[in-house]
PyMOL commands that place a pseudoatom at each C-alpha (Angstrom):
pseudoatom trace, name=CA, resn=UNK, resi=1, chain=A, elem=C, hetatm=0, pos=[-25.587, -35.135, 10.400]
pseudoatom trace, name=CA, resn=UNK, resi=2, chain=A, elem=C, hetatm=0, pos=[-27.450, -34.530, 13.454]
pseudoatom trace, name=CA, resn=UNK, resi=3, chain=A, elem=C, hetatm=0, pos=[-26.042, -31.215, 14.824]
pseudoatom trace, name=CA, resn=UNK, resi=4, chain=A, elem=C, hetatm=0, pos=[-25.297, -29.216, 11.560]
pseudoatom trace, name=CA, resn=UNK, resi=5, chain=A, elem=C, hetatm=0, pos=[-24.282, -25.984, 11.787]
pseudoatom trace, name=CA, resn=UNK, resi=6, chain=A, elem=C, hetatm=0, pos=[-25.027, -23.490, 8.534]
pseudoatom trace, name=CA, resn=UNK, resi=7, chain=A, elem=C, hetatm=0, pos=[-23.443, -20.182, 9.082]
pseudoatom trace, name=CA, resn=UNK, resi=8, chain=A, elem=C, hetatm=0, pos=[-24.375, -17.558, 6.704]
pseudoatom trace, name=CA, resn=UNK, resi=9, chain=A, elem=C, hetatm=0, pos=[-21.171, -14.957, 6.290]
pseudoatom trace, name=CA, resn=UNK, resi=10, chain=A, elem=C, hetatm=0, pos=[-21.876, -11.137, 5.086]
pseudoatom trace, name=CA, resn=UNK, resi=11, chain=A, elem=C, hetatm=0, pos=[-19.111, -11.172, 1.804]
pseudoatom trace, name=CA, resn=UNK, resi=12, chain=A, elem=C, hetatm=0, pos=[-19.994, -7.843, 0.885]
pseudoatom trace, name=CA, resn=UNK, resi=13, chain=A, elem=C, hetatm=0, pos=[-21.814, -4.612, 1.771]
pseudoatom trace, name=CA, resn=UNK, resi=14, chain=A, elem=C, hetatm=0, pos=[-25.507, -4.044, 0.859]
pseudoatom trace, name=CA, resn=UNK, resi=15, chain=A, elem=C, hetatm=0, pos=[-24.917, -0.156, -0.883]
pseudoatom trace, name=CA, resn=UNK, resi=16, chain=A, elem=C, hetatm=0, pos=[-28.246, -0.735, -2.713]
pseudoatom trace, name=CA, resn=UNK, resi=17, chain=A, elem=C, hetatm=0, pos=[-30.286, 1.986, -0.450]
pseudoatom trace, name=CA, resn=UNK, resi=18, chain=A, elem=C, hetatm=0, pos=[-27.764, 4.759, -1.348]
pseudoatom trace, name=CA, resn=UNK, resi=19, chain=A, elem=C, hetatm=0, pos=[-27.858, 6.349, -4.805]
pseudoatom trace, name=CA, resn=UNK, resi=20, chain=A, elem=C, hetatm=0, pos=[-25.591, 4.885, -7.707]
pseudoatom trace, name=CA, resn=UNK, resi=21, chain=A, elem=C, hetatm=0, pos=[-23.585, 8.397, -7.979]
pseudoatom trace, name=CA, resn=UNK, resi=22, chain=A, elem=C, hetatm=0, pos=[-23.256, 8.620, -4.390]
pseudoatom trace, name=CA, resn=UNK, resi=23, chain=A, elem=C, hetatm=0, pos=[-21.650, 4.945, -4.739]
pseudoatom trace, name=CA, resn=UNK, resi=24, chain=A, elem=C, hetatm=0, pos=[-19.363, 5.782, -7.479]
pseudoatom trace, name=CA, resn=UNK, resi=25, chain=A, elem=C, hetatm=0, pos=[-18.156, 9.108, -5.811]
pseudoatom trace, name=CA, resn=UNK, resi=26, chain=A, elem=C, hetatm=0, pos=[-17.358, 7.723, -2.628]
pseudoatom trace, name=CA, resn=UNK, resi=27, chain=A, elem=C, hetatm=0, pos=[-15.394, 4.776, -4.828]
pseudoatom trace, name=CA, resn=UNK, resi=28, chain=A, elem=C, hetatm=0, pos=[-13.745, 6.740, -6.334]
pseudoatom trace, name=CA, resn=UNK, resi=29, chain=A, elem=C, hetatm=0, pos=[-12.566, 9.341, -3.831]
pseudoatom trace, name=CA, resn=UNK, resi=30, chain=A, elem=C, hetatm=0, pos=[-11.337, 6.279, -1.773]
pseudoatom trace, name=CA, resn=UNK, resi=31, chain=A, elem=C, hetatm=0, pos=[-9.674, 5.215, -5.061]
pseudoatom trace, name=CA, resn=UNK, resi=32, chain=A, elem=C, hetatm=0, pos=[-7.662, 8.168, -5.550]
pseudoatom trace, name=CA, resn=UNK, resi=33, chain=A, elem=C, hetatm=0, pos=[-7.093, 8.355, -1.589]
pseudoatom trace, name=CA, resn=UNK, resi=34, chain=A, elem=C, hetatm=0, pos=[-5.439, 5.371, -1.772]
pseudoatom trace, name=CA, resn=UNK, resi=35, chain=A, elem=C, hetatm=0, pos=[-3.526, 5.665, -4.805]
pseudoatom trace, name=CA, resn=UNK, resi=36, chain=A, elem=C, hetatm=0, pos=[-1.971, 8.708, -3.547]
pseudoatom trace, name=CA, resn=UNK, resi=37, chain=A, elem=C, hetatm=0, pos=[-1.255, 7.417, -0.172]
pseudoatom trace, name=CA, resn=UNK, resi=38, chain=A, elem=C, hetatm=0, pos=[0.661, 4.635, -2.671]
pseudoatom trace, name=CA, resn=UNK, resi=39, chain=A, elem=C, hetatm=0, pos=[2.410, 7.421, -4.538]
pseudoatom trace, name=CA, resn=UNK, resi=40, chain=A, elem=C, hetatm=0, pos=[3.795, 8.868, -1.134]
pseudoatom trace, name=CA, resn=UNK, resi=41, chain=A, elem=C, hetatm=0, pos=[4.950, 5.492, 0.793]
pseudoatom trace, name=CA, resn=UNK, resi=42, chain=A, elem=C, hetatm=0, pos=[7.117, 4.632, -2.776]
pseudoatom trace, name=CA, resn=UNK, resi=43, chain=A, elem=C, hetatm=0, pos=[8.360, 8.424, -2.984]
pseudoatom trace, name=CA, resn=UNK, resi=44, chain=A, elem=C, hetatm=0, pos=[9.684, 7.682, 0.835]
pseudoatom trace, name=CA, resn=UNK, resi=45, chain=A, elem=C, hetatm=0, pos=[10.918, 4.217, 0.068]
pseudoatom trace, name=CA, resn=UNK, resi=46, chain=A, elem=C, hetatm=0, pos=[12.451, 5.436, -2.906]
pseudoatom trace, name=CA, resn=UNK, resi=47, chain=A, elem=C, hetatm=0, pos=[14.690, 8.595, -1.127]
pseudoatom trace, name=CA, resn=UNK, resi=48, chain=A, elem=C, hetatm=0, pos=[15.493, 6.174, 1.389]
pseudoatom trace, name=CA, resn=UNK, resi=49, chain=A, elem=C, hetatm=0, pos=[17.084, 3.746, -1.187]
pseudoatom trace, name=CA, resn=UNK, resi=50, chain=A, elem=C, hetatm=0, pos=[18.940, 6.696, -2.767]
pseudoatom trace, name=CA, resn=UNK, resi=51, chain=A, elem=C, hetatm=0, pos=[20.327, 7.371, 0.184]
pseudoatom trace, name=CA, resn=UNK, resi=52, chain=A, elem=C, hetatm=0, pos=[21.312, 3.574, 1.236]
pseudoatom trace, name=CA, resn=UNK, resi=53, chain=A, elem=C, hetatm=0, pos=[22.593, 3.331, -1.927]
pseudoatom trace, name=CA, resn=UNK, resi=54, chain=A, elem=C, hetatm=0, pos=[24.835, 6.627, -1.957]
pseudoatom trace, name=CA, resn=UNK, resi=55, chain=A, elem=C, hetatm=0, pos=[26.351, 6.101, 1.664]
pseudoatom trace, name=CA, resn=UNK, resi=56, chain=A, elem=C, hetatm=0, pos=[26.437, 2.107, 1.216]
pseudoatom trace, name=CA, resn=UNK, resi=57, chain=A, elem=C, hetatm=0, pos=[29.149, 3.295, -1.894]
pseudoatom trace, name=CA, resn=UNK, resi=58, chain=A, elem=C, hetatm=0, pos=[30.585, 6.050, -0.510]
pseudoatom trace, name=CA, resn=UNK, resi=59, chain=A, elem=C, hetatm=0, pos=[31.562, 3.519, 2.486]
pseudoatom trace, name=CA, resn=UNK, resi=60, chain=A, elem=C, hetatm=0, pos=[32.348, 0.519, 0.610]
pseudoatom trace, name=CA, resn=UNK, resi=61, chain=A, elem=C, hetatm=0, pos=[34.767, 2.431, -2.209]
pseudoatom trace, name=CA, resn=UNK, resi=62, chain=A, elem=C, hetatm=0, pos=[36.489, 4.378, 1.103]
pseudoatom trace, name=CA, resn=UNK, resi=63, chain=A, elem=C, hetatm=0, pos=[36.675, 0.451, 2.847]
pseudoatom trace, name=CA, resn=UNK, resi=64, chain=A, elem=C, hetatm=0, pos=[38.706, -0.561, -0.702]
pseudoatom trace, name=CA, resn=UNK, resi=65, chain=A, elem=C, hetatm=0, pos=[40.782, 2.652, -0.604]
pseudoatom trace, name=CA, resn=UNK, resi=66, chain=A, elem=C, hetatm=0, pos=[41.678, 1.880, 3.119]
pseudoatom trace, name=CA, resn=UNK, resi=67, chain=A, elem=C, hetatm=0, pos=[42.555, -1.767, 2.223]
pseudoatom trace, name=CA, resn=UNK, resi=68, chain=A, elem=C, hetatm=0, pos=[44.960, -0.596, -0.729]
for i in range(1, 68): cmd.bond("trace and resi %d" % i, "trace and resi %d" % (i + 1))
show_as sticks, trace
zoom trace
């Protein structure tokens, strides 16, 4: 090919000029930052299908009583 293009993409962050432990901590940190932001969004999701579920039954056994 006459005009060939090679592009040379960055995959992944150089973090060899900063100390192994400084590495890990930050990892980790970010980790455990993110696993508790997990924790809260399925807390949350979880109330709010509790409470679908509760009014969705409450509403759908007074629809059957109304039909009776």
């Amino acid at each position: 090919m006459f005009i060939a293009a090679s592009y040379e993409y960055l995959t992944f962050i150089d973090l060899s000029p900063y100390p192994q432990w400084l590495v890990v901590l930050v990892g980790s940190l970010l980790a455990a930052l993110l696993i508790w932001l997990m924790i809260k969004l399925l807390k949350g999701a979880l109330w709010l299908l509790l409470f679908a579920v509760l009014i969705g039954g409450v509403a759908w056994a007074g629809w059957l009583l109304w039909k009776m």
